[in-house]
NUKE-403753 format. One record per residue: residue in one letter; y, x, z of N, C-alpha, C in turn. Coordinates in steps of 0.05 Angstrom, whole numbers, plus 32768, in hexadecimal, padded with zeros to 4 digits. Last residue first. Layout:
# residues N
AYXZYXZYXZ;...
This chain:
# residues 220
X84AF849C816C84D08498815E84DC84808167;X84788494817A849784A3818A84AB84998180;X846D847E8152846684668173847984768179;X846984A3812B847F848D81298476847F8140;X844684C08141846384D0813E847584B78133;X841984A98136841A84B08157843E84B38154;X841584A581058411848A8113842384998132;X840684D380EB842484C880E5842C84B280F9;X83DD84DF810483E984E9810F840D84E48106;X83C184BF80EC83B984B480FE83D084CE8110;X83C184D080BB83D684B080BA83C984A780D4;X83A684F980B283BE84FB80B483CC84DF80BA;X837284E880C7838184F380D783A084F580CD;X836684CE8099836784B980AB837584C980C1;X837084ED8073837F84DA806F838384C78089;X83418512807E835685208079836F85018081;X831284EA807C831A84F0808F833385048091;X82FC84DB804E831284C1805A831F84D58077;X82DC84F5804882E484F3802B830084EA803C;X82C5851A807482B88506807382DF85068055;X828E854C808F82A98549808282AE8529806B;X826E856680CD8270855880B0828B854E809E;X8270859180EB8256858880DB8259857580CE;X82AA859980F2829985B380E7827F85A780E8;X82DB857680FF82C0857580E782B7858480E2;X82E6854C812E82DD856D813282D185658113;X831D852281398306852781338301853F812B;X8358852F816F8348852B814E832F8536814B;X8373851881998356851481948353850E8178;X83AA852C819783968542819A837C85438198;X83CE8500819583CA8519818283BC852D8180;X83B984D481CB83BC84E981C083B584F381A5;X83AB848D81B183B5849E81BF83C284BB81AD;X839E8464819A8389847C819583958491819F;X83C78439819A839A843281A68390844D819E;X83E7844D818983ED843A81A383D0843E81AE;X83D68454815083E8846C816483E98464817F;X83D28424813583BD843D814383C78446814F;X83F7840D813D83E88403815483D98412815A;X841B842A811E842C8428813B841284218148;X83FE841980EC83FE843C80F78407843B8116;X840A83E880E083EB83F780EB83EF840980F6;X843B83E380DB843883DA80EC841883E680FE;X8444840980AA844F841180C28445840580E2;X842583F08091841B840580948429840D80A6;X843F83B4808C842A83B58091842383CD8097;X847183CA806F847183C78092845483C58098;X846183DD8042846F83F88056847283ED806E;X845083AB8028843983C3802E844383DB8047;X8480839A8022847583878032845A839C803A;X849783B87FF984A283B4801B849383B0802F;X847D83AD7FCF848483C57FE3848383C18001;X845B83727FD28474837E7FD2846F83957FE1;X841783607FBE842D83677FCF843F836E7FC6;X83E4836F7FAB83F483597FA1840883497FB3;X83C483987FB583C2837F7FC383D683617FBD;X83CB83C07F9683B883B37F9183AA83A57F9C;X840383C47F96840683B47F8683E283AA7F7F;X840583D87FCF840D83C17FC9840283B57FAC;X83ED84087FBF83DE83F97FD483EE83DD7FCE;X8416841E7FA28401841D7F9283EB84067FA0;X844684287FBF844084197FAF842D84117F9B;X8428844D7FE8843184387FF0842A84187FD9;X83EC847A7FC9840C84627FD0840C84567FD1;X83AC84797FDB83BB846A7FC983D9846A7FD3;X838184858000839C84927FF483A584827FDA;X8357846E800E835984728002836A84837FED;X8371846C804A8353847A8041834D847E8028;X83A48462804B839C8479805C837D84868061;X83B18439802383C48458802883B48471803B;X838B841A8026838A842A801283A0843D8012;X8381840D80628368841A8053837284238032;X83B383FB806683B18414807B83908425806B;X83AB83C2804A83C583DD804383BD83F78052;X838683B28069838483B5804E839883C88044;X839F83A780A0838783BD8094838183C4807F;X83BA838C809B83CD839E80A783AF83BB809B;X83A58359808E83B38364808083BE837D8084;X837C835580B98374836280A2838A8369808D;X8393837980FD8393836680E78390836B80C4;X836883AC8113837F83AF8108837D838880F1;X833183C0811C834783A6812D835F83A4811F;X832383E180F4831483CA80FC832883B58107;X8343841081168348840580FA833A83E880F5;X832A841D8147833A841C8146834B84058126;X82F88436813682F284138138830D840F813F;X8311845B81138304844A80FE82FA842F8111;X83178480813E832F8477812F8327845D811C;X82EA8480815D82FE84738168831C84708150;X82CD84AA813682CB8485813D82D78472814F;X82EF84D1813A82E884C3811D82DA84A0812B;X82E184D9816A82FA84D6816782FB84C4814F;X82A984F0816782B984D3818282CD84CB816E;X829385148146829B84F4813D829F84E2814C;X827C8530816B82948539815E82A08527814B;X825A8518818A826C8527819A828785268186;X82308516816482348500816F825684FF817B;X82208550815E8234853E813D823B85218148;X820D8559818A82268568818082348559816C;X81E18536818A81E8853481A1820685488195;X81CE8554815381CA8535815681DF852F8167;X81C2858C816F81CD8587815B81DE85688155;X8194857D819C81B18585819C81C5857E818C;X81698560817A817F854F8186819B8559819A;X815B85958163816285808148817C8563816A;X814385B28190816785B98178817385A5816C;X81218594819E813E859281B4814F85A681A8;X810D85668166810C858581838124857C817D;X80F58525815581078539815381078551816D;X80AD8522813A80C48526815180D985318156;X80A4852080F280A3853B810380BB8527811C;X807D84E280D7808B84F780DA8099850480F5;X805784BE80E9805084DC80DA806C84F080D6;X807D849280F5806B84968106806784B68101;X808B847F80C1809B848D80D28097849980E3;X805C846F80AA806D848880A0807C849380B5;X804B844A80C78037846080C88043847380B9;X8076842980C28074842D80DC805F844780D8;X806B8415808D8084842E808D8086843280A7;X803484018089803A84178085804E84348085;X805183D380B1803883E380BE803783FD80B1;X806C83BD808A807483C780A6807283D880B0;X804D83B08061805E83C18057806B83CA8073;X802B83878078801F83A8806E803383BB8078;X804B83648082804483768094803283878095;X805B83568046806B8358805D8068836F807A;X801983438044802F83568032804A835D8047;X801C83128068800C832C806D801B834B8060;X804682F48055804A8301806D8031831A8074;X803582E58025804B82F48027804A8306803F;X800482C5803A800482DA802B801882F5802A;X801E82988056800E82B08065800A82CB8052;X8034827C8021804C8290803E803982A5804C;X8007827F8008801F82878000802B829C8010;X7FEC8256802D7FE0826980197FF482848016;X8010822A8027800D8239804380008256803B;X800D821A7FF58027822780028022822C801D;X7FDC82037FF87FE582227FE18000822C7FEF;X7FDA81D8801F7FD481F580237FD482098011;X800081B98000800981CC800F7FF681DC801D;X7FD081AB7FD57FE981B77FCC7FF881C97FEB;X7FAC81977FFB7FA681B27FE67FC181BE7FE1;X7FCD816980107FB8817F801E7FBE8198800A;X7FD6814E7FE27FED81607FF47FE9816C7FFE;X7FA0814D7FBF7FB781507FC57FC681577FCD;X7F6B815E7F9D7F75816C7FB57F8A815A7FCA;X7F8D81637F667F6F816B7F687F79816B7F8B;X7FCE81457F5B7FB281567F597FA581567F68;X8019813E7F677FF9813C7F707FE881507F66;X8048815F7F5D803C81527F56801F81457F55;X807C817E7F78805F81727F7B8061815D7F69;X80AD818E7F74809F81917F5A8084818C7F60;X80CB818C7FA980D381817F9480C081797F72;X80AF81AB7FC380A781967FC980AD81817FB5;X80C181D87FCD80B181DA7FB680AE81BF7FB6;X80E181DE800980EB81EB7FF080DF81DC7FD9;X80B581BB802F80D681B7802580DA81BF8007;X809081EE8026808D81D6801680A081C98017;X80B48212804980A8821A802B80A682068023;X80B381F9807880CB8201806A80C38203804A;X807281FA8083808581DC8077809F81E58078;X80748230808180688225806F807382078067;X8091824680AC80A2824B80988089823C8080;X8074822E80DC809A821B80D0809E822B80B8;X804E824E80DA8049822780D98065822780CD;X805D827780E88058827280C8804F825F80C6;X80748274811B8082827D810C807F827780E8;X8040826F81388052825781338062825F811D;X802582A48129801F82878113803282768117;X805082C18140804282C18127803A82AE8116;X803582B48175804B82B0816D805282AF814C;X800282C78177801082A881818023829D8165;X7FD882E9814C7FF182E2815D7FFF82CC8160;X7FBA82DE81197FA882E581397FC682E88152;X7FB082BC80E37FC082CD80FA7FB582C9810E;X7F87829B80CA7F9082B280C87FA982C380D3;X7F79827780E97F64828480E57F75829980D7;X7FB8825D80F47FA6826681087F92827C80FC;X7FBC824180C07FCC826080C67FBD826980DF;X7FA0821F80C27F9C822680B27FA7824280B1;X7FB181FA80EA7F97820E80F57F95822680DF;X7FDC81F580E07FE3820781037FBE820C80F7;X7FD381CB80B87FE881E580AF7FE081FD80CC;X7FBC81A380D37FA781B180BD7FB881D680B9;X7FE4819880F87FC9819E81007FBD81AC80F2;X8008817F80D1800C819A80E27FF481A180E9;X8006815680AD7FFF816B80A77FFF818B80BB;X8020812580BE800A812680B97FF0813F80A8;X804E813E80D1803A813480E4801D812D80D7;X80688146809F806C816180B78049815480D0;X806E8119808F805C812D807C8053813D8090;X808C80FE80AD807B80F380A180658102809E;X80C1812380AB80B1811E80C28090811A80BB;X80CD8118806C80BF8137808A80B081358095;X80D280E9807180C080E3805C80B181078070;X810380EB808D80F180D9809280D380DC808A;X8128810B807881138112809481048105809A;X8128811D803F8124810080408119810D805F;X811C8149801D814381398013813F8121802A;X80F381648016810B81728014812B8163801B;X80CC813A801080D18137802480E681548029;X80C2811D7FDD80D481177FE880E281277FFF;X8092812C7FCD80A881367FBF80BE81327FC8;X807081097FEF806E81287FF5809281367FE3;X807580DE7FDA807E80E17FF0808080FD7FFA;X807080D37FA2808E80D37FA6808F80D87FCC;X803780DF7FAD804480F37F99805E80F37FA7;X802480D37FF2802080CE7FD0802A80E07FC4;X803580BE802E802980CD8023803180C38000;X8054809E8054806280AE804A805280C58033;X80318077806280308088807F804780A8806D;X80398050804080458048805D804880618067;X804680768003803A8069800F804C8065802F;X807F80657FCF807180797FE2805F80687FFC;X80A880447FB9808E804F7FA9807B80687FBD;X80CC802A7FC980C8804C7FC280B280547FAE;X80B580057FDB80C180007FC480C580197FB7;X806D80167FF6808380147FFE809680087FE6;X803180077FE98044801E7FEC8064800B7FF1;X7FE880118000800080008000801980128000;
């Protein structure tokens, strides 16, 4: 017996399975008359709790998705969404090959020694400053940042940063004035400049100099 829909009482058939992407009713419907088979079906092949709940919801997510292009057959809805349970468990093994193998790569390679995390523990040391100027920059309102990232990392002029924000002069020379006064406010001393004898960074000539233009206009 079907409904005007054309779908049976308990929500089953062609137009009821196809439905059930657009319809919580027709979900629900489907969701209940199919969990049991879906929880054992992933059961026999996952051996973790958690895991299988996890690949119960992403299978009726999955059939959501596909649900649109059922069309009965051999089987029915049964068959059909157990190919899509099929599927997701599938993926997920693949998935956790590829885990397991780059965990047995990483695994094989050499422990860092107590040079390698000196070293490590030194280049940490000597990039304070460099990363107090850059989360320094981060806060900076985005308009005030967009001008301050192409005069003072990119180097671009004044008038060059304006015109490839589609600004007025002017309007770029307070924005960069205004950044530079805050760095200079939030980064203090002229003296915490970043150390680069282990690494040399493209942005970092520009970021000290307009971090020391910054300090000398907060004086003025």
């Amino acid at each position: 017996m079907a409904s005007e829909r054309g779908v049976a009482l308990d929500g089953s058939g062609v137009e009821g399975v196809a439905g059930i992407g657009r319809d919580p009713a027709l979900l629900e419907a489907f969701y209940r008359r199919h969990i049991d088979a879906v929880g054992l079906f992933v059961a026999r092949r996952v051996g973790d709790p958690h895991s299988a709940a996890d690949l119960t919801a992403e299978v009726f997510l999955a059939a959501m998705g596909s649900a649109a292009g059922y069309r009965g057959g051999p089987g029915g809805e049964r068959a059909w969404l157990y190919g899509v349970a099929r599927n997701v468990v599938a993926s997920e093994r693949r998935r956790s090959a590829r885990a397991a193998d780059a965990s047995r790569r990483i695994a094989g390679r050499r422990l860092l020694d107590a040079d390698d995390i000196e070293r490590l523990e030194e280049r940490i040391d000597a990039e304070a400053a460099a990363r107090r100027t850059y989360q320094a920059v981060e806060r900076l309102s985005e308009a005030d940042r967009a001008v301050f990232e192409l005069v003072g990392v990119d180097g671009l002029e004044v008038a060059e940063a304006a015109a490839a924000l589609g600004i007025r002069p002017v309007s770029a020379r307070v924005r960069l004035h205004r950044a530079r006064r805050r760095l200079a406010k939030e980064l203090g001393s002229p003296t915490a400049e970043p150390h680069r004898a282990t690494r040399k960074s493209a942005a970092a000539p520009a970021l000290t100099q307009t971090r020391t233009q910054a300090q000398a206009e907060a004086k003025a």
